[in-house]
N, C-alpha and C positions, 0 to 999 in steps of 0.2 A: 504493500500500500504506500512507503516512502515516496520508491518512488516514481508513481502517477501521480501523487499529489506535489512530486515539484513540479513535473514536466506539467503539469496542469498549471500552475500557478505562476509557471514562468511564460507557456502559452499565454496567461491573461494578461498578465505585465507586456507581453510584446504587442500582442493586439491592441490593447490599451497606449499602449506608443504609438502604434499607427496610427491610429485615430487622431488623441496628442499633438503630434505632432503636423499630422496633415491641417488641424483643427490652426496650427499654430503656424504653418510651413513660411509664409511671408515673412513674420517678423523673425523666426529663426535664422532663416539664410542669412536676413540681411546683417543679423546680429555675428552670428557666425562667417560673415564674410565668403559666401559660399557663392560661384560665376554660376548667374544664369543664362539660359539660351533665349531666342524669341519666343520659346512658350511658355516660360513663366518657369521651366522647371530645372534643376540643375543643367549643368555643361555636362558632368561627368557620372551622371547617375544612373547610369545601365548598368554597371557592376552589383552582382550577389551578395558578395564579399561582407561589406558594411551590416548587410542585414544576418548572415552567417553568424558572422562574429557577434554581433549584440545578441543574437539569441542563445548561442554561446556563454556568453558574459552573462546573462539574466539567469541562464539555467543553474550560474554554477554561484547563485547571489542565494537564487531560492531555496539551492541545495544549504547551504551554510546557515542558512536562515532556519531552514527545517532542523537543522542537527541541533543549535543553537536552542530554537523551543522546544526540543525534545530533555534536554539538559538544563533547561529554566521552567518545566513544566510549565509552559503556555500551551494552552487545551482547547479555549475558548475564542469563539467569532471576535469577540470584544477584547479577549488579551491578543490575540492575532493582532487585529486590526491597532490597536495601541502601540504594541511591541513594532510592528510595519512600519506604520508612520514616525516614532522615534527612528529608528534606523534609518529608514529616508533622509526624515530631519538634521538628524542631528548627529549623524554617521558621513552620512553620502553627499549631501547638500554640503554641508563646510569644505568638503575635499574639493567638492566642483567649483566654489567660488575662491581657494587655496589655485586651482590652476587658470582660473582665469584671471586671475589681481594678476599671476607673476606672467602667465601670457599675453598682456596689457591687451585681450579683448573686453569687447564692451561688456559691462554688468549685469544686461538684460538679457544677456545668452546664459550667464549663471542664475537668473531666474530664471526663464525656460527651462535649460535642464534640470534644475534643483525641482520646480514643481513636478517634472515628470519622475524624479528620483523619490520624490516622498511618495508620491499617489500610487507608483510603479509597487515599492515597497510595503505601502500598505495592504495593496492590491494581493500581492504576494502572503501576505501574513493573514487576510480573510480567509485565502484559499487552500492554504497550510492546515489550517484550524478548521475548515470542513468535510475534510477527508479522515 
């Protein structure tokens, strides 16, 4: 049962990105400094890769996450969901706005990605907790 319930929880985290993100795709690029082409959509955005790896990266957040409330006995939708969002929070978001101050990119790209790291996270600890 481990683990479907990461591979589930990291599938929600990544769909929940797409969306997220699609929801956000404008002000990201441009925060993130990302060439678009005439249709509005990256230069270089045909590549697998990017979305391999992040599902990659998510799977292997959910998994740590999972072992972590197994060893903190978090049981519940609502300690899930608490535990998720502090990690998001207050784990992931500081790191992201640590590489953006020293990347000198703009501020707003470390809020985009921080809200997608907390919601991502909590996302992830609902889904933990109902398996």
């Amino acid at each position: 049962m481990g683990l479907v319930s990461v591979v589930a929880a990291a599938f929600a985290a990544f769909v929940f990105g797409a969306i997220y993100y699609m929801v956000l795709s404008k002000p990201w690029m441009e925060a993130a400094g990302i060439a678009v082409g005439p249709d509005g959509k990256p230069a270089n955005g045909g590549s697998p890769t990017p979305y391999i790896v992040s599902f990659i990266c998510i799977l292997l957040v959910a998994g740590m996450m999972r072992h972590s409330f197994a060893l903190s006995g978090i049981d519940t939708v609502g300690k899930g969901f608490t535990a998720g969002l502090g990690i998001g929070l207050f784990f992931i978001t500081p790191w992201i706005f640590i590489n953006t101050g020293y990347s000198d990119r703009p501020w707003k790209l470390a809020v985009i990605d921080g809200g997608y790291a907390t919601s991502a996270a909590a996302i992830i600890g609902i889904i933990l907790t109902i398996f």
